[in-house]
C-alpha positions as CSV (number, residue, x, y, z in Angstrom):
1,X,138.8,122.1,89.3
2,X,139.4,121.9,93.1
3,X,139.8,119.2,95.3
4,X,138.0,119.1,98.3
5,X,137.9,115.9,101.1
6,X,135.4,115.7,103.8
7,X,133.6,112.9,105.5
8,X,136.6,110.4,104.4
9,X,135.4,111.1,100.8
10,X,137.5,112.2,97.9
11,X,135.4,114.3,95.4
12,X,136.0,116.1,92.7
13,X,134.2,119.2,91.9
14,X,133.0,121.9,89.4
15,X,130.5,125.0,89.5
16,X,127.2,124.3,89.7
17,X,126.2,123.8,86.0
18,X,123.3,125.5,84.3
19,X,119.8,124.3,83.3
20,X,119.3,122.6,79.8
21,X,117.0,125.1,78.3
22,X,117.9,125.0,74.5
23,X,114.1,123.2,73.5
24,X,112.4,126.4,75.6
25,X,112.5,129.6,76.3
26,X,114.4,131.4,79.2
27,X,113.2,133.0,82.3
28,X,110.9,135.5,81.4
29,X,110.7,135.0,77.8
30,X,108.1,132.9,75.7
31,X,107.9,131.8,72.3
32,X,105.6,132.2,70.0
33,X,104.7,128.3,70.0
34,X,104.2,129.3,73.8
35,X,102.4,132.2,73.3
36,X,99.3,130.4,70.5
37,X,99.9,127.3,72.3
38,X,95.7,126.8,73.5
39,X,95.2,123.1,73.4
40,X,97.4,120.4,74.4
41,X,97.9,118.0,71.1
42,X,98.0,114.7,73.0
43,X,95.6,115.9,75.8
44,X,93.1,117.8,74.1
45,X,90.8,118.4,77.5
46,X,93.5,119.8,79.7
47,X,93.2,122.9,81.8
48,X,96.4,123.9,81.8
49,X,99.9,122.3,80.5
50,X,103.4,121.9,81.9
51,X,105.4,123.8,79.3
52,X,108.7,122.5,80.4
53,X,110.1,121.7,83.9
54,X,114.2,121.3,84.9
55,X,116.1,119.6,87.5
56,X,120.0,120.5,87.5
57,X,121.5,118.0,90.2
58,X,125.2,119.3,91.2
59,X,127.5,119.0,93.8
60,X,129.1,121.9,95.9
61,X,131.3,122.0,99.2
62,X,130.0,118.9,100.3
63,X,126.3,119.4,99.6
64,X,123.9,119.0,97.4
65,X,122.5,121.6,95.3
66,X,119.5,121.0,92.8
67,X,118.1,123.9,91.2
68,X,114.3,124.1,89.7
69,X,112.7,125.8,86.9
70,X,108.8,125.0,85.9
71,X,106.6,126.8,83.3
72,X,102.8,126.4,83.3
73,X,100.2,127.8,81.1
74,X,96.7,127.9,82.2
75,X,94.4,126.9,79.6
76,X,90.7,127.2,81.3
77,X,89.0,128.6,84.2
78,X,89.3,125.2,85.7
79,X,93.2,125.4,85.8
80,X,93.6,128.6,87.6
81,X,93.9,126.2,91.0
82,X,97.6,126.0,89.7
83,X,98.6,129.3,90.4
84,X,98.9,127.9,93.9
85,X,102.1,126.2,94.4
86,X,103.7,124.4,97.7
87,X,107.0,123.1,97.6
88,X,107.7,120.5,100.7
89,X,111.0,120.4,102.2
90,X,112.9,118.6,105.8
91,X,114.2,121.0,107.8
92,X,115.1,118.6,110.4
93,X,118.6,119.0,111.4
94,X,119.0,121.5,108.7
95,X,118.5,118.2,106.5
96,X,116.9,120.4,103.7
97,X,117.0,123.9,103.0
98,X,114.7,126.3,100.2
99,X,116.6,128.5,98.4
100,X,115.4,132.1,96.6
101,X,112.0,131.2,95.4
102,X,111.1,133.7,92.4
103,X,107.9,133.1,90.6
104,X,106.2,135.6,88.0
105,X,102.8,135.3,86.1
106,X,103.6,136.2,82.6
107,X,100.3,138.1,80.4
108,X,100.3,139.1,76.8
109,X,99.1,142.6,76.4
110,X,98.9,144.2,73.0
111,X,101.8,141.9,71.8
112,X,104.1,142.3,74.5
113,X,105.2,140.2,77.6
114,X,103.9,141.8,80.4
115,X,105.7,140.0,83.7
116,X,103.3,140.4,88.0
117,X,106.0,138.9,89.9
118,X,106.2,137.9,93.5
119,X,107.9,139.1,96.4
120,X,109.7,137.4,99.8
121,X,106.5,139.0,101.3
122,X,104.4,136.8,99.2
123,X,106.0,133.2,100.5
124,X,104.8,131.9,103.5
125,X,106.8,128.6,105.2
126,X,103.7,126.3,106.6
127,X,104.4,123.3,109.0
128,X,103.0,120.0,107.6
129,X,104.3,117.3,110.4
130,X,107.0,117.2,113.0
131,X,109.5,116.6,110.7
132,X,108.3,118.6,107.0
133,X,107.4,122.0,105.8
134,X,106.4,123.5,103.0
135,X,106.7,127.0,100.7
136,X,103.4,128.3,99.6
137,X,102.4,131.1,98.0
138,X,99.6,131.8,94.8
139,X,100.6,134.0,91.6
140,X,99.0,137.1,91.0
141,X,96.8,138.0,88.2
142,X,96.4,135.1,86.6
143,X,93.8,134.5,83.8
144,X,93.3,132.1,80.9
145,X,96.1,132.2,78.6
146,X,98.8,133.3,81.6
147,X,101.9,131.3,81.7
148,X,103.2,130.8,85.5
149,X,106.4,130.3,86.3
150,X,109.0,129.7,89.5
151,X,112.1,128.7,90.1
152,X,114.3,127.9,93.1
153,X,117.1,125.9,94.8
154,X,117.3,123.2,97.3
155,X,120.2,122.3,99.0
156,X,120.5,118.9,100.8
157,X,122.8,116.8,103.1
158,X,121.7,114.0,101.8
159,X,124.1,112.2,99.7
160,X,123.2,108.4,99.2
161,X,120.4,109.4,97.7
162,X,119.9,112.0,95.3
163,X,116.3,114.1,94.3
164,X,113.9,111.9,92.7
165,X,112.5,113.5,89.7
166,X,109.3,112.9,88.1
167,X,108.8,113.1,84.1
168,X,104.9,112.9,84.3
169,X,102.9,114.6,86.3
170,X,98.8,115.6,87.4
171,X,99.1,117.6,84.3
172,X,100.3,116.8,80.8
173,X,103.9,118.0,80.3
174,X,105.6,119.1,76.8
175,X,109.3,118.9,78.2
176,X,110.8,117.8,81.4
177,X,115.0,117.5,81.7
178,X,116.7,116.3,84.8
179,X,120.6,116.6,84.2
180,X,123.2,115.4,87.3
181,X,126.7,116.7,87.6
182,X,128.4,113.9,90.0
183,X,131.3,114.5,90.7
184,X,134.8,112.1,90.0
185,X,135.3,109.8,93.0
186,X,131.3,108.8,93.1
187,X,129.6,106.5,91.5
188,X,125.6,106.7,91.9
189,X,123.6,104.3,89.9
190,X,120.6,105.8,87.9
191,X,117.2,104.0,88.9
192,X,114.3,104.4,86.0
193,X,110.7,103.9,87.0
194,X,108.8,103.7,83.8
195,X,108.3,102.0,80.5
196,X,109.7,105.4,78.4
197,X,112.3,106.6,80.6
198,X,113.8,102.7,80.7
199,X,113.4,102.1,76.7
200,X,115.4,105.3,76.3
201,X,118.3,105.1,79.0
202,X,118.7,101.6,80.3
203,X,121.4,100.8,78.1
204,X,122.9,104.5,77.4
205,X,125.5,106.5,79.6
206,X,124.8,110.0,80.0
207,X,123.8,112.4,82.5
208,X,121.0,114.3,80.8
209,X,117.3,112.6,81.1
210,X,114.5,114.1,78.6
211,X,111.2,113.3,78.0
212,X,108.6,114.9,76.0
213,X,105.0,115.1,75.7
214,X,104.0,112.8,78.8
215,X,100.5,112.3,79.2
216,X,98.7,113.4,83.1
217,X,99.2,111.0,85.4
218,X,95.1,110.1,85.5
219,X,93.7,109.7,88.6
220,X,91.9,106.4,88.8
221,X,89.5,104.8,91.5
222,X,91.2,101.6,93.3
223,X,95.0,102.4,93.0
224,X,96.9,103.5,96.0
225,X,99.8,105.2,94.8
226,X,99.8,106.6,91.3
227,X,103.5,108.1,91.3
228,X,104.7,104.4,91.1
229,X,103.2,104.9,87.6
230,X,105.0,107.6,87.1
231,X,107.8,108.0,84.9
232,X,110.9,109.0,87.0
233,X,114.5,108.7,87.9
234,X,116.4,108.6,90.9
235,X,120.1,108.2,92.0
236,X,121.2,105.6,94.7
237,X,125.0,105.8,96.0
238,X,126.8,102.8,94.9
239,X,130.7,103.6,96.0
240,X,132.9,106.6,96.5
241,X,136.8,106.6,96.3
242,X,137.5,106.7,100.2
243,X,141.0,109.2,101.3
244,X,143.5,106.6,103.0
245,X,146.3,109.1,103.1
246,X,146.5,112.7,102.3
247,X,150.4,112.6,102.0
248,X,150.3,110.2,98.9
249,X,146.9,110.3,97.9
250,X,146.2,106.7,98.8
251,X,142.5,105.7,97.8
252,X,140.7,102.8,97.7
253,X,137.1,102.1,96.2
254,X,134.4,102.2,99.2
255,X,130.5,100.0,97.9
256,X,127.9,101.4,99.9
257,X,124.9,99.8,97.5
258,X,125.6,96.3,99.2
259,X,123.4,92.7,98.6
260,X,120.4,91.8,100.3
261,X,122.1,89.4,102.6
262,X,124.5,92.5,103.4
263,X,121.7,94.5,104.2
264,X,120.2,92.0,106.6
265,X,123.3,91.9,108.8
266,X,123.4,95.6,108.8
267,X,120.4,95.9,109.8
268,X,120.1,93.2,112.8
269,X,123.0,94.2,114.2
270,X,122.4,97.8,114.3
271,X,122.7,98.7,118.3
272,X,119.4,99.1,119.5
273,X,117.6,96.3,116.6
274,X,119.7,93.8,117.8
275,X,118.6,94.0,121.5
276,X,115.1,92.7,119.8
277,X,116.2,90.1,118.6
278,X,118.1,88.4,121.7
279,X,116.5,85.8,124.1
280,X,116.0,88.0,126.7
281,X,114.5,87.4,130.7
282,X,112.4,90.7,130.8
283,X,110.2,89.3,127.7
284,X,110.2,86.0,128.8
285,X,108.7,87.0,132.3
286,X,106.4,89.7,130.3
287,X,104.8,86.2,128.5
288,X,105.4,84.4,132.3
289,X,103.2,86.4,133.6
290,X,100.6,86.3,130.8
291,X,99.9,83.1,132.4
292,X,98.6,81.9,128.4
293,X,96.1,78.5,128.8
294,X,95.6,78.9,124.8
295,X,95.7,81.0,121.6
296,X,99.1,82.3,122.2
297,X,99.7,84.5,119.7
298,X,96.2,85.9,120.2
299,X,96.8,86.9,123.6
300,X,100.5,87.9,122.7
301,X,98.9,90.6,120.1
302,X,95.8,92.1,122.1
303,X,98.2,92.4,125.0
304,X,101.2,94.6,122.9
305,X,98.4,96.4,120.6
306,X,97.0,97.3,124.3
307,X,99.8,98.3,125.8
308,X,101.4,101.2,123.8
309,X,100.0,104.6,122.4
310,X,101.2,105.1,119.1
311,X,103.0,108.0,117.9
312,X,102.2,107.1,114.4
313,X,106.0,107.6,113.5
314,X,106.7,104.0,111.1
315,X,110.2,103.0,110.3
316,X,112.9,99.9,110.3
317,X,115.5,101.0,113.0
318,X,113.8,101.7,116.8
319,X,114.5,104.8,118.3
320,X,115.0,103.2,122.1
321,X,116.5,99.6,122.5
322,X,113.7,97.1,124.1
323,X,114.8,97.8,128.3
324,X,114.0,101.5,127.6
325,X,110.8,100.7,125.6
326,X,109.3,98.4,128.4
327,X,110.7,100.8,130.9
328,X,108.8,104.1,128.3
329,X,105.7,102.6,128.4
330,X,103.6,104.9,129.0
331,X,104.9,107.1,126.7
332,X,103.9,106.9,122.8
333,X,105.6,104.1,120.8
334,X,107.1,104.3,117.3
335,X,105.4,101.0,114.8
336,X,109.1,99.5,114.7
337,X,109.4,99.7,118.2
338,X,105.7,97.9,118.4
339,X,106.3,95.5,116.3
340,X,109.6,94.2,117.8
341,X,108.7,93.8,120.9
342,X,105.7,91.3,120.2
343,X,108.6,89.8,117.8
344,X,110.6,89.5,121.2
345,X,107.3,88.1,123.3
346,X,106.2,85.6,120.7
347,X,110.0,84.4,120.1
348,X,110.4,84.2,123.7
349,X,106.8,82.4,124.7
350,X,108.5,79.3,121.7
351,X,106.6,80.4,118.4
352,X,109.0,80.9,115.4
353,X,108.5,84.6,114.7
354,X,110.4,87.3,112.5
355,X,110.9,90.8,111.7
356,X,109.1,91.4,108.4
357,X,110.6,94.5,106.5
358,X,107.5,95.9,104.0
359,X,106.8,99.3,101.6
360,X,103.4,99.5,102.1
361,X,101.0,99.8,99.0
362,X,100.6,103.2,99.3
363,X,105.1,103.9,99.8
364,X,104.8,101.5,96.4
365,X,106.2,98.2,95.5
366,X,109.9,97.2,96.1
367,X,112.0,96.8,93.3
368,X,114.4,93.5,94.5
369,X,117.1,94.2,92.0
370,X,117.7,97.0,94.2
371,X,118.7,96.1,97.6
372,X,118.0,99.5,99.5
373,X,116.5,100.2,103.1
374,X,115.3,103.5,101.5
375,X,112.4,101.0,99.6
376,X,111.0,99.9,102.8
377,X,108.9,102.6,105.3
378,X,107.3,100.0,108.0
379,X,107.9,96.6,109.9
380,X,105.3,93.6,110.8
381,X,105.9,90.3,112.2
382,X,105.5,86.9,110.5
383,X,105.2,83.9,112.7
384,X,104.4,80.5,112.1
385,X,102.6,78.1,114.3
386,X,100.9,74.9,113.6
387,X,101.9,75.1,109.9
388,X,99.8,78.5,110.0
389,X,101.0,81.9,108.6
390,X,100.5,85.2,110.5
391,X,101.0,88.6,109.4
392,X,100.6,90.7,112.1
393,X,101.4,94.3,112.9
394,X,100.0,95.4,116.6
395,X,100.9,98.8,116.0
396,X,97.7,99.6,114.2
397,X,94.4,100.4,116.1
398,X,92.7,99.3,112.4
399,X,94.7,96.2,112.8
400,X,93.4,92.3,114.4
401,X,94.8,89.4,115.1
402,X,93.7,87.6,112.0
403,X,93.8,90.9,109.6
404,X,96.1,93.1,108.9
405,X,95.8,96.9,107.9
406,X,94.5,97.3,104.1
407,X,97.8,99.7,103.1
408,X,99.8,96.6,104.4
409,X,98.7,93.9,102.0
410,X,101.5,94.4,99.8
411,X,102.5,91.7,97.4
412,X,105.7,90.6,99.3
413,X,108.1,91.3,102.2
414,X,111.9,90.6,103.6
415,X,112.0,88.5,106.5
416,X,115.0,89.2,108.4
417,X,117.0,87.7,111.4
418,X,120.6,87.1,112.9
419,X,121.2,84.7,110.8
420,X,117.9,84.3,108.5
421,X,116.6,86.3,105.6
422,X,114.1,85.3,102.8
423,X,110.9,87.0,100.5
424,X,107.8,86.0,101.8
425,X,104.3,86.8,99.9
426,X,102.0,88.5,102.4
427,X,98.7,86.7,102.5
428,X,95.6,86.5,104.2
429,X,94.6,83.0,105.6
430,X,91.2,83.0,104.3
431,X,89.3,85.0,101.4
432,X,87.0,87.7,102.7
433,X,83.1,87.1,102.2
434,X,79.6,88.3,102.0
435,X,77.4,85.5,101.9
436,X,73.4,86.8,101.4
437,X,70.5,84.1,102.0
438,X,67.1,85.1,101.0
439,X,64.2,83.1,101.7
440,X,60.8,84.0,100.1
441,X,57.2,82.5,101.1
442,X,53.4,84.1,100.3
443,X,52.1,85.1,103.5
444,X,48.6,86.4,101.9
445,X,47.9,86.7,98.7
446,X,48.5,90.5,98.4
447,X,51.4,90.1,101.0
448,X,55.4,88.4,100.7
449,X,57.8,88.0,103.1
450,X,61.3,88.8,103.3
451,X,64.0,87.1,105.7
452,X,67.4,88.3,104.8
453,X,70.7,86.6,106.7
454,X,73.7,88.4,105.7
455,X,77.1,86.6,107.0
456,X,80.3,88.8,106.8
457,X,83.6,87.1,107.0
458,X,87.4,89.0,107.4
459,X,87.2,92.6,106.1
460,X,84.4,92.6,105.5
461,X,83.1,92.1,109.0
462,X,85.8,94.1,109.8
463,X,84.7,97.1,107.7
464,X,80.9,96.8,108.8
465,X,82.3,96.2,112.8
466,X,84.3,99.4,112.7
467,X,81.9,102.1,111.5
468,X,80.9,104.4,114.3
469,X,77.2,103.5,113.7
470,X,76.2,99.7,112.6
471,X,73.7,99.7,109.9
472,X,72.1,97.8,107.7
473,X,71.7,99.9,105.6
474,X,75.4,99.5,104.7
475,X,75.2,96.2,103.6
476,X,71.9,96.6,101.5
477,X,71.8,99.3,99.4
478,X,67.9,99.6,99.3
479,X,67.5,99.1,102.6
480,X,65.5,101.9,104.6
481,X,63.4,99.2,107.1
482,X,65.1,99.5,110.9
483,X,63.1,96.7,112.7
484,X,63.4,93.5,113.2
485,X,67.4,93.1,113.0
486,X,69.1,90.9,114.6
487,X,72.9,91.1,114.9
488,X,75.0,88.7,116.2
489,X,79.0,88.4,116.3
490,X,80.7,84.8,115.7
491,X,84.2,83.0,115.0
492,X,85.2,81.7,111.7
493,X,86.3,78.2,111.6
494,X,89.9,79.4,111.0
495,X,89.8,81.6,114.0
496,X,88.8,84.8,112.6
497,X,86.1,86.8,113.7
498,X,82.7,87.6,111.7
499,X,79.4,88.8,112.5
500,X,75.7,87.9,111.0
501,X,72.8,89.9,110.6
502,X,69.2,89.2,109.7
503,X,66.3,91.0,109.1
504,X,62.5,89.9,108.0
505,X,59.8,92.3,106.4
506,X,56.8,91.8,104.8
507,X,55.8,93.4,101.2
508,X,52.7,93.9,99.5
509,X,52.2,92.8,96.3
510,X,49.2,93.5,94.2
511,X,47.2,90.3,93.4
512,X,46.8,89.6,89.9
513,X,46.7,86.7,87.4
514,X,50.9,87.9,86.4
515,X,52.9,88.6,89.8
516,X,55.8,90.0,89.1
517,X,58.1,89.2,92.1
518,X,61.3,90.8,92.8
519,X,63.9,88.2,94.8
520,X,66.6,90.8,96.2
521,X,64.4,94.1,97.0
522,X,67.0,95.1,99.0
523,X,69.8,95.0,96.4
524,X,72.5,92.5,98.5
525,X,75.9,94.0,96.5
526,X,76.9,97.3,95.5
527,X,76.8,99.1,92.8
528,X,79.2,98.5,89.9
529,X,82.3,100.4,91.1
530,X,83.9,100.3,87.7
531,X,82.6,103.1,85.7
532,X,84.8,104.5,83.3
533,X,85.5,103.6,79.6
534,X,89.3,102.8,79.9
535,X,92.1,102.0,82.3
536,X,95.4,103.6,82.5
537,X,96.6,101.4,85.6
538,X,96.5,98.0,87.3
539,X,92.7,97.4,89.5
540,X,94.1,97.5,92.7
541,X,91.6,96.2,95.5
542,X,91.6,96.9,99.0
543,X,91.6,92.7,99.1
544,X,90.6,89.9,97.7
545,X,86.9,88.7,98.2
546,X,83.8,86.4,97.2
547,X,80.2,87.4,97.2
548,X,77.7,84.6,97.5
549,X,73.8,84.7,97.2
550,X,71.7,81.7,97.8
551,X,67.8,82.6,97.3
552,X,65.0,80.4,98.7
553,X,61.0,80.2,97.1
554,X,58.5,78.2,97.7
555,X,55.7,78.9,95.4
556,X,52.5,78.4,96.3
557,X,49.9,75.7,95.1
558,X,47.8,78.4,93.0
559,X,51.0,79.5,91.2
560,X,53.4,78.2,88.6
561,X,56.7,79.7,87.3
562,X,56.8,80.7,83.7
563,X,60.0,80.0,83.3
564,X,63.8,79.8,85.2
565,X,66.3,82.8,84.5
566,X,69.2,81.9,82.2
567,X,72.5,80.3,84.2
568,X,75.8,82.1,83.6
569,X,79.2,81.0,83.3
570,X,81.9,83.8,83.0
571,X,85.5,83.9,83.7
572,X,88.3,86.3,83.7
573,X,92.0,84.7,82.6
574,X,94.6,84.4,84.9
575,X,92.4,83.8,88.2
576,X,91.3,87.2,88.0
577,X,87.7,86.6,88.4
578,X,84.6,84.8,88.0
579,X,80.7,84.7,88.0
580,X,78.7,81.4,88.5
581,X,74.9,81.6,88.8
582,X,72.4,78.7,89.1
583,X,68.8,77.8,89.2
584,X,66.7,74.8,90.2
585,X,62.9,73.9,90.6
586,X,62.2,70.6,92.2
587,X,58.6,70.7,92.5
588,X,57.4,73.7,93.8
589,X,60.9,74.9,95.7
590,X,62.9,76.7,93.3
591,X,66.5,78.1,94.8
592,X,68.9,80.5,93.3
593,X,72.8,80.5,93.6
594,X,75.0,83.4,92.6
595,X,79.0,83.7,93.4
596,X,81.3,86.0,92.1
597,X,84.9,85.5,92.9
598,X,88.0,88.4,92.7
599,X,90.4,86.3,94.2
600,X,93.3,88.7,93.7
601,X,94.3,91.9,94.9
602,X,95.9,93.1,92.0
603,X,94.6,92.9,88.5
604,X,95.7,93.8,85.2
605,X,94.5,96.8,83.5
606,X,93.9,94.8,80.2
607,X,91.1,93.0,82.3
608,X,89.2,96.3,83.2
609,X,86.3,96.1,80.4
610,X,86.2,92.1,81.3
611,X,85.8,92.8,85.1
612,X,83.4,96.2,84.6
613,X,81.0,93.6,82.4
614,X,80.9,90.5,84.6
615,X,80.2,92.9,87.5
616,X,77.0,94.2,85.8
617,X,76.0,91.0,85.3
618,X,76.2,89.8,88.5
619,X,74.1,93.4,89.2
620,X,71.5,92.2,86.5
621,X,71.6,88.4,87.9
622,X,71.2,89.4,91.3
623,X,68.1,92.1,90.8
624,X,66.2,89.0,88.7
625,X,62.7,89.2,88.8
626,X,60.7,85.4,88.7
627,X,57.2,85.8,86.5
628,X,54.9,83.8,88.3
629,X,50.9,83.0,86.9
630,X,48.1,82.2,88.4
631,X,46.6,78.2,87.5
């Protein structure tokens, strides 16, 4: 072994060890498990299978080095998309850097192995963003039955945080091995993701991580990140040995995976944060000169969401401090930077106001036991005012005053200040609604009429406002009349805005001694989103909301009703959800009342057949058709 010392770290190292490949066969070669292998056991649909995939995480001169080995076989015609590969990479200040790629497709002809590999000329390097590439290329002759496979290295300067490596992936995989050589003098602490990967490792020292037959990672309608599902492992820094004196070998222990309270002062009084975060003149005048009569943090957020172009680059740390970002202005602002500086207007116009650090809902949920930075990928604001709650991020062209972006709605997010830091559940200040009244009335006897006010309340509004062409046909599915609508744009009582819209139509009913009336032609809610037989993941919605229904009759003299529809009742445990319908007939008015109520944004996957059923009844409720006779 050699000893090597750079950046003030003593580490010891070793040659780059070699893949664990002892459960499959080498580059080149294949079973004969490999070769009859035609269906996947636990995944019997499958188009094509992971065979086995390798991580082998080492250490050299200062860098690391993680070398890749993946085997596919194709199983149908509809898995031949995965002869095309891309491997992303950060190039930035030679952050990352691709290796040798080889790749070969691998046929069996008249018993033997016949190998079409790839060439450099093959490869192609493809700008994604500013910051990330990628290496693509597509293997050659490649049919049902091939077996694909690549390998390559990746070196990296980053060192507090090592490759994260995913066990399951968009297909089902028969073996996947990530093994880490860390060197003496570090100490990185293994973080599992994942029911099987913790029930295996949690309690166990080692430095090989295996996992066999992993089902696909299904892709499923209202989740927003499916790789937090994933079972995976990654490697955070906790403490090096630290070189105090090269004569004697003096060392002493260095943490670098601090506490959360650590992490706030780090963060608020990194240079350019900090100059947020002070009282300072130029944002006092900024609001001085706002001249606000009322609604101050209102005004405060139109006039910074105005202000700046975004250069839709999020973060934590600003790139300028606030004098150059005032002075910038007309140049495009990162979110951090955004999102400070209306922290700096509101704190400085006397609302208590605070740097919110959050991982959005598609980055994936924070895990506090961990206190990293690297969780977190944008800032908001929270202020306080009037013993209201705001969540605000004026960064976001999709964003308002009262509503923030849908990706945003996470469950929870660190407040931090100079001397302040708590968890703080992000929340909405009022449930978004669609409220539908219906009123009914014989015009002729051969003729009905229609008048439909729909009332939309937070994102929902919000939604229907921002569509490059308002229709109504958006909020009623059958809906193909385009007169008579009236639209009209109001505030909520807690300050948010809404809109209305109403429309009236006639239609023609044939006169008989049985009318058969329908009471929501239009069909006022969607149709059921939840269509599949079983759920592999949480319900994630976009937010939480309440659909209401009140319909209006009055039957005429020369009719009677044969009888009211049956009231429901239903629940789902846990506040999850609920559907409440109800019918009365006081003389000859009879009205109608349907709400159904997902008060949460998050609900269990147990729930799914419970949820997917009360929906259709609310559809069946909701499309009720009255029997009415003649006297």
């Amino acid at each position: 072994m050699k000893i090597l010392f750079f950046s003030s770290l003593l580490i010891v190292t070793s040659s780059i060890s070699t893949f664990s490949q002892q459960k499959i066969s080498k580059w080149g070669r294949l079973s004969e498990k490999e070769i009859k292998l035609d269906e996947v056991v636990f995944e019997k649909k499958a188009d094509a299978v992971i065979l086995g995939e390798f991580a082998d995480i080492a250490f050299f001169k200062g860098e690391v080095y993680t070398r890749f080995h993946f085997k596919i076989k194709i199983l149908s015609q509809n898995g031949l998309g995965y002869a095309d590969v891309s491997i992303p990479y950060n190039p930035e200040d030679d952050q990352d850097a691709i290796g040798k790629i080889n790749a070969q497709t691998l046929n069996i002809v008249n018993g033997k192995i016949i190998p079409t590999k790839l060439t450099s000329s093959d490869i192609y390097t493809k700008d994604i963003s500013p910051t990330h590439r990628e290496k693509v290329f597509t293997f050659k002759n490649v049919k049902v039955g091939s077996i694909i496979e690549y390998k390559y290295s990746k070196k990296s300067k980053s060192v507090r945080q090592l490759e994260y490596w995913y066990f399951q992936n968009e297909l089902p995989t028969i073996l996947s091995i990530c093994t880490a050589d860390i060197p003496e003098g570090i100490n990185y602490k293994p973080i599992y993701n994942g029911t099987r990967i913790q029930k295996k490792y949690l309690e166990k020292e080692t430095n090989v991580w295996e996992l066999t037959n992993l089902p696909s990672l299904r892709k499923e309608d209202f989740v927003f990140n499916h790789q937090k599902y994933a079972e995976g492992i990654s490697f955070q820094l906790e403490g090096y040995m630290q070189l105090m004196d090269a004569m004697s070998n003096e060392t002493k222990q260095v943490q670098t995976m601090t506490t959360w309270e650590q992490l706030r002062s780090e963060i608020v009084n990194s240079e350019k944060f900090s100059t947020y975060l002070a009282e300072r003149k130029i944002s006092s005048k900024i609001v001085a000169d706002l001249k606000i009569e009322q609604d101050t943090i209102r005004t405060i957020f139109n006039y910074v969401q105005n202000k700046f172009k975004h250069s839709n680059l999020y973060g934590i740390f600003p790139e300028r401090p606030l004098g150059k970002l005032i002075n910038e202005s007309d140049l495009p602002a990162d979110a951090d930077e955004i999102n400070l500086f209306l922290n700096s207007l509101l704190k400085n116009s006397g609302i208590e106001a605070y740097p919110m650090l959050i991982s959005t809902r598609s980055n994936g949920d924070i895990m506090k036991s961990y206190p990293l930075l690297s969780q977190f990928n944008h800032l908001i604001v929270y202020a306080k005012h009037n013993d209201r709650e705001y969540f605000l991020d004026a960064s976001s062209a999709a964003s308002s005053f009262d509503l923030l972006p849908i990706d945003c709605l996470s469950s929870e997010g660190y407040i931090v200040d100079k001397n302040y830091s708590q968890w703080k559940d992000i929340k909405q200040f009022s449930i978004s609604k669609k409220k539908v009244k219906i009123k009914i009335r014989q015009d002729t006897e051969e003729s009905w009429n229609y008048n439909y006010e729909v009332f939309l309340e937070g994102y929902e509004a919000k939604k229907y406002m921002a569509s490059e062409k308002r229709q109504f046909s958006n909020l009623l599915v059958n809906f193909e009349l385009n007169d008579s609508i009236v639209e009209k744009e109001y505030t909520t009582k807690t300050g948010g805005s809404a809109v209305s819209i109403s429309v009236n139509f006639d239609i023609d009913q044939e006169n008989s001694p049985i009318i058969y009336l329908s009471t929501d032609p239009l069909s006022a809610f969607p149709k059921n989103p939840f269509k599949y037989e079983r759920r592999d993941f949480p319900i994630e919605l976009d937010y939480p909301f309440l659909y209401e229904k009140t319909i209006s009759l009055t039957i005429p003299d020369n009719l009677q009703l044969k009888e009211l529809p049956q009231q429901l009742n239903k629940s789902i445990p846990k506040n999850c959800g609920s559907l409440k319908t109800t019918i009365t007939k006081r003389g000859q008015h009879v009205k109608s009342d349907l709400q159904f109520r997902l008060p949460n944004k998050t609900i269990p996957q147990f729930f799914f057949t419970r949820i997917k059923h009360i929906y259709q009844l609310m559809l069946i409720a909701s499309e009720e058709v009255l029997v009415l006779e003649k006297l």
